[in-house]
Structure formats: C-alpha cells, structure tokens
N, C-alpha and C positions, 0 to 999 in steps of 0.2 A: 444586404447580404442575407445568407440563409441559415437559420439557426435550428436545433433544437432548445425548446421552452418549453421548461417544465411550468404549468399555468395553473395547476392545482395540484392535492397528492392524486397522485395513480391516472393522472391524467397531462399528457405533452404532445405535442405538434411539432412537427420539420416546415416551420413560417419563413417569409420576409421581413425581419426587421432592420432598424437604420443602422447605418455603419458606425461603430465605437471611433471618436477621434482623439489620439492622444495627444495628452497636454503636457507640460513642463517637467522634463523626467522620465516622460514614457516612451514605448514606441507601440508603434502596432503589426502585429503580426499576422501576414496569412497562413494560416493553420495547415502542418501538413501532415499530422497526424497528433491523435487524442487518443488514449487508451481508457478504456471500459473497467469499471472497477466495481465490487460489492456496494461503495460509497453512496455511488450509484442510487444503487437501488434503492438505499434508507432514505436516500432524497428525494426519490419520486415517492416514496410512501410518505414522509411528510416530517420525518427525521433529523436527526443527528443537528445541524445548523441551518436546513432551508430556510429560504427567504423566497417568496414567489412576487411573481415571474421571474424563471431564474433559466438564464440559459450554462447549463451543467459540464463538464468535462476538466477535470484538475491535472490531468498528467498529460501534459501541452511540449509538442516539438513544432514550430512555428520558424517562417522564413519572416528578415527585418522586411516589412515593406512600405514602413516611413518612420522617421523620428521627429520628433515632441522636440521644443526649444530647451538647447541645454546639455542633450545626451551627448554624448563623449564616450569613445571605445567602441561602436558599434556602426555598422554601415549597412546601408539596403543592401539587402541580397544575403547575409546572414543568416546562415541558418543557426536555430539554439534549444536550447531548454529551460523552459520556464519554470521558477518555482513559484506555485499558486499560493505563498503564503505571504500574507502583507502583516504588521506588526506596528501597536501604536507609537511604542516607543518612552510611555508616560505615563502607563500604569504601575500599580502596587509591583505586579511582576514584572515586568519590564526592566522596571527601577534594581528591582532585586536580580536582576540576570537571569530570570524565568521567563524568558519568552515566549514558550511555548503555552504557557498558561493565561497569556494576555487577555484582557478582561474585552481589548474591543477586535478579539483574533478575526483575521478579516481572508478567505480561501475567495480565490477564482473559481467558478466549478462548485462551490460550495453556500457561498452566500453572496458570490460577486459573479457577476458574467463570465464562463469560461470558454473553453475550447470545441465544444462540440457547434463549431460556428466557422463560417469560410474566415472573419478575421476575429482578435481579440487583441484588449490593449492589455500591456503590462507594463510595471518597473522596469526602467533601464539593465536600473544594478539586479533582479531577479531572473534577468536572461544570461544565462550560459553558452558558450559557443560552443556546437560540436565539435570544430577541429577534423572536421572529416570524419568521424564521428556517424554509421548507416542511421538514421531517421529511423528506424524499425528495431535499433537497440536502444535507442537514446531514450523512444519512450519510455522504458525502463527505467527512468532516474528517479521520477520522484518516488515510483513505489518501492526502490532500493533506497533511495534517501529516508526513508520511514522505515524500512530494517537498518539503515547503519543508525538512526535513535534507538530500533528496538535492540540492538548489540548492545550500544552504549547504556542504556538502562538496564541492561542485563550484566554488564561487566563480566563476563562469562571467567571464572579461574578455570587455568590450564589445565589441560588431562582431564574436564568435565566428561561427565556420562550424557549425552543430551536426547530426550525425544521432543520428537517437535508434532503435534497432530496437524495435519495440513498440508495439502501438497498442491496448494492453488498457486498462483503467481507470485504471490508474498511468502507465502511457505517456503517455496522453493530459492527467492534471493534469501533471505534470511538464514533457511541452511545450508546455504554456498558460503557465506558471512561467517558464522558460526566453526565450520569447519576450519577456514583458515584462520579463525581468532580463538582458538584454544581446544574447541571439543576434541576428546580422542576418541570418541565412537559415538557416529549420529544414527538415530533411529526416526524414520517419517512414517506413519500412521497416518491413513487414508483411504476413501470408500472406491478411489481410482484406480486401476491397476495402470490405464495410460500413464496419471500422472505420479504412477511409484516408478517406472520406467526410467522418467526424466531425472527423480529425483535421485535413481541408484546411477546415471549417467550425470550427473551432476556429485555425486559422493559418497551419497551416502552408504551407512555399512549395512546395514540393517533396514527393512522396508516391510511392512504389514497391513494387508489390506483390511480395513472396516465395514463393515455389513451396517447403514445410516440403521436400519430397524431394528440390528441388535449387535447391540456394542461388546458385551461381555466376551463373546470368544474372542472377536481383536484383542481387548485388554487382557484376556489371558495369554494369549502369545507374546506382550509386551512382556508380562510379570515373568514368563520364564527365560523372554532375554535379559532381564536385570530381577535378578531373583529383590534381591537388596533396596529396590525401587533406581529411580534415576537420580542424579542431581539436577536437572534443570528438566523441568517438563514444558513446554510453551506450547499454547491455545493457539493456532493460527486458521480457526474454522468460524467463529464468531459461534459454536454452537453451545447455549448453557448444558444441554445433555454430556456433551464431549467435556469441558472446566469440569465439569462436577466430577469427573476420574482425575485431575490433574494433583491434588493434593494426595489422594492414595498411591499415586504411582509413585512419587517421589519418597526415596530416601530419608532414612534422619539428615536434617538439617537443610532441604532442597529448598527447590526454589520455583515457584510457578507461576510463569511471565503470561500474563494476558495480553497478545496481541490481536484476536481478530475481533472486528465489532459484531458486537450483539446489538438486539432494540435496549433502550435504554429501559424499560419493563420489565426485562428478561431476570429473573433471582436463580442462584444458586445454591443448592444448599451445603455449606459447610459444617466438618465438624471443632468447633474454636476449641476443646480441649486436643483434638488430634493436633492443630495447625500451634498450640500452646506447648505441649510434650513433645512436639518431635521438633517444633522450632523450624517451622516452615515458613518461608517467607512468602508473600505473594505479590508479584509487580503487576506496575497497568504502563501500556506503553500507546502514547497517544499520536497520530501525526508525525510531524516534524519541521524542525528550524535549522538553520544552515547547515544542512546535510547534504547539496546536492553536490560539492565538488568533491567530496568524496565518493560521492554515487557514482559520480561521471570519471572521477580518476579509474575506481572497477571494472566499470565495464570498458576504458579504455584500454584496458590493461590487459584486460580478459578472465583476468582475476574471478570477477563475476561475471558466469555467463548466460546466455537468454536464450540460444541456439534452441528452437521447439517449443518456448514459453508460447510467441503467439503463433494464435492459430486459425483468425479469424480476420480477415480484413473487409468492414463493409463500407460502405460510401454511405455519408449523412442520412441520405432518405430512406435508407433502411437502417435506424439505431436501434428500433424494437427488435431488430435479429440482432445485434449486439450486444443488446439488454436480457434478452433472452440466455445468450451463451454465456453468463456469469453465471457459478455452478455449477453451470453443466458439466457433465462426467465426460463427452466428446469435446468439451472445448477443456482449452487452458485460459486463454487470453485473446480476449476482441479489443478489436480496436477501429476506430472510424478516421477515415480519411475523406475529409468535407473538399 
C-alpha cells in the first residue's frame, strides 16, 4: 500500500509499504479520508509522542474492508470513525479512571501507524459507524471529541463571559460547544478575518481580529468588550505570546483553559501573586477518551456544525500541500484522501 512516513524529524516520503493485517479484535480499513492537524506538524519536527518510522494521520473516516477473528457488530463495506486512541488498561491511571493519562497511552497517527495510508488497522470496538453520516463531516469527530474533553474540563457555569483566541478548526468546534453549554456571550480573537467569518456564522457575538506582529491593539479591543476582564479565557492557538494575555484578560476569579499545543520548550511568563489575589485558575486540556459518540451524536444532529471548516482536499501524494495549509490564513482545514 501507499503511505506517508515520517522517517526522521522534518523529513517524510509518500513510499510503498506492506499492508497492516488485522488480527483478533481488529479490522482493517481502507482509508477514505484523514484530516491534517497542527499535531502534525510537532510530529514531523520530532515532538509531542513520535516514534519513527511512523506512518502519521489520527483523525481516520475509513470503509470496513476485512475483519480479524472474533469482531462482532461490524461488516465489510462499513463505513466509520476511528478513534486513534488505545489505552492499557493496567496502569496507576487506568486503575484510577484516569485514562487519559495512561502511562503506556498508545495514538494511531501518533506513535502507531495511522491514516495517512490507502489502508490502517484498528480496534473493532474504536470504530464508529457513520449511519449515513457524509465522510467530509465525520472527519470532524475526533477533533470535536478533543473539544467535548476540552468543554468537560472546562465545566463552563452558565451565563459565562467566554473569549476564546483561535479560530482554527478546534477553535471553531469548541466555540459552537461552548455556546450551546452555557456561555452567554462568546468573543473569538484571531489573525483571520476569513476564519472570524465562520466563527460569527457559527455564533459567535463578538469577533476581533489579531495583527500575529502586534498583539496589543487586538487586546485592547478585547479589554473594552469586557471592561471587567472575562470569565473563561481559552488559548486555542498553541501561541505562548497569545497564553501570556490570558490571565490579564480574565476577571476576578476566571479561568484560563490551555487548549492548543505549544513545543514542549515553549515558557510563559506568569504573574503567581496576580494568578494568587485574583484566584485565577488555569486548566490544560490534553487529547481525549471516549468522546467520540458524543462527537458524532453533534455533528449528527447539526448541533455542531463544519459547513466551511474544510477547505482543502488533497490526495496522499501531495501531503506537503496539506502540511503546508495548517495555519495558513487561506486555509481552515486539509485533509487527504489516500
């Protein structure tokens, strides 16, 4: 089959390798679309959990086209959504109902073979069925199932003030989430005017554009839609320059959710008497664990919607033009279809 392999950092190939066959539990799927994610990119640079030679892609819509001895509920021809996370089951966390924290956390795409590949194998029980379901929303799930953990770790109280920086693809499911789980007025901050578009066609009230070279005027138009600061500020750009306003803008008593990844290098500096006297909390919100049938109930629903997220669709042998369009201020969302 034909893959991308990542075979060192900052270095991958579109090769031939041998076809994954599944064994007791699995099935294998031919891939019929993988979405392009910032994840990505810390993996080709040599980050976050790679493991080389690593054929990459975690947010996997794949048709059944065999099953492993054993599986049950699932038929060739199948179409589904895969969740790329596997779990040992027998760690400290584990034990403790910390899953997500699992000591031997195991991602397709991540440090396992994923989807940027004509086939992949996965867990029976880790495929979802569309249900009719288009392939070009469904990709959608897992990076919606990583905002309904980032919600959940948020516990947002009702009538919240909420800014969120970010209006990438995660930005934008999270504050579709957000909205229908309590905030009364969402504010998105972003260097994109395309993607504040989506995000005011998506709900939001309030929308402010960023200048990446100079942050301060955005942040002052924030300060005079909430003189008072916010209650929940949330990071969804991975930028430590952008975190480092997140505790001034917030309120007495706020809350400032770290959702997008940074390099693991990356410091901020805070002030602990501010974060001490005003009683400001700060969350990290990582991943996620069985979140996708709630992902997938959303976007069946319409609840959450994608309508303009992607913007890109390229075929395998062009993944560097895929790689390329995370980021970018023209794109939203790439995705490859192997």
């Amino acid at each position: 089959m034909r893959a991308v392999v990542f075979e060192r950092p900052y270095e991958f190939r579109v090769k031939q390798v041998a076809d994954p066959r599944p064994g007791p539990g699995e099935v294998r799927l031919r891939t019929v679309v993988t979405g392009v994610c910032g994840t990505d990119r810390h993996l080709l640079a040599g980050g976050f959990l790679a493991r080389y030679p690593l054929i990459p892609g975690h947010e996997m819509v794949g048709e059944v086209e065999s099953l492993g001895d054993g599986v049950t509920g699932l038929q060739v021809g199948d179409l589904v959504a895969a969740d790329n996370t596997i779990l040992c089951g027998h760690c400290e966390y584990c034990r403790r109902d910390q899953p997500l924290y699992c000591r031997n956390f195991y991602s397709l795409g991540v440090n396992g073979p994923g989807g940027f590949a004509e086939l992949v194998v996965v867990r029976a029980e880790k495929c979802f069925p569309l249900a009719g379901l288009d392939p070009m929303v469904a990709v959608m799930t897992e990076p919606l199932a990583c905002a309904v953990h980032g919600a959940d770790v948020l516990n947002l109280r009702p009538g919240s003030d909420v800014l969120i920086f970010g209006a990438g693809p995660t930005g934008l499911l999270l504050s579709q989430l957000l909205l229908h789980g309590g905030a009364a007025r969402l504010t998105v901050a972003a260097p994109s005017a395309h993607k504040l578009e989506l995000a005011r066609a998506f709900g939001a009230d309030e929308t402010v554009q960023l200048d990446r070279d100079d942050l301060d005027e955005g942040v002052a138009r924030l300060r005079e839609i909430a003189p008072s600061g916010f209650d929940v500020v949330v990071e969804a750009t991975g930028s430590p320059a952008v975190l480092a306003y997140g505790p001034q803008l917030c309120r007495m008593g706020g809350t400032v959710l770290v959702y997008g990844m940074a390099d693991a290098t990356d410091r901020v500096p805070f002030s602990p008497y501010d974060i001490f006297a005003r009683e400001l909390t700060i969350k990290g919100s990582f991943a996620q664990t069985h979140c996708f049938d709630r992902a997938l109930l959303a976007l069946r629903t319409g609840r959450v919607r994608t309508d303009g997220i992607v913007t890109d669709v390229v075929p395998l042998e062009k993944f560097d033009q895929a790689l390329a369009a995370v980021g970018s201020s023209a794109s939203v969302k790439a995705v490859v279809t192997p």
